[in-house]
C-alpha positions, 0 to 999 in steps of 0.5 A, a space after each residue: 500500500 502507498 499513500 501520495 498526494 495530488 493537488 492537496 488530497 491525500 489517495 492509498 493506492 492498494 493492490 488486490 492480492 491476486 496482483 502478484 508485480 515486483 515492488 519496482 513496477 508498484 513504484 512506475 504504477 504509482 509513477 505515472 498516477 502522478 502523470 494524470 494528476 489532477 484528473 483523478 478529481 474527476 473520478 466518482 466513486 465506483 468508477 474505474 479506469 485503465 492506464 496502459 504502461 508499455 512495460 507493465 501492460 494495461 493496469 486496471 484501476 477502481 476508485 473508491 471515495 468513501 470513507 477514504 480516497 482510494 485507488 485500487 489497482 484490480 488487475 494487471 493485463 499483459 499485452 500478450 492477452 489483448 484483443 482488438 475487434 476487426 470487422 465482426 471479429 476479434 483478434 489478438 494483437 501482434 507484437 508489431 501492431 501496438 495500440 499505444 
């Protein structure tokens, strides 16, 4: 669990168990929340979102506002496990074609 501040309110960014990353990569998670700063206002409570780290892959965030401001990072996606929809199809997405 860390705790951070952004623009005077203070967030606990949290890992559910079934996140199982090197501390070095919670700390690049953490990172790059402070990239989107301010934008984390905008956030209710229940709603989720999905920041895509070229290293990590695509990191599923939950936020929490009551009783505290938390941010909880659900689950983790590889790269190798994204799909993108082509024509009435999906398709996994080769290594060569990223998206970001």
């Amino acid at each position: 669990m860390y705790r951070f501040s952004i623009s005077g309110e203070n967030w606990i960014l949290r890992f559910s168990p079934q996140v199982l990353i090197e501390a070095e990569e919670k700390q690049a998670i953490l990172m790059s929340l402070m990239h989107i700063g301010n934008e984390l206002a905008d956030f209710s409570h229940g709603s989720a979102f999905i920041m895509f780290a070229k290293k990590i892959g695509a990191i599923v965030f939950e936020v929490e506002r009551i009783p505290s401001l938390i941010l909880t990072v659900s689950n983790i996606v590889p790269e190798e496990h994204w799909y993108v929809q082509e024509k009435n199809s999906f398709k996994q997405i080769e290594n060569n074609k990223r998206i970001f």
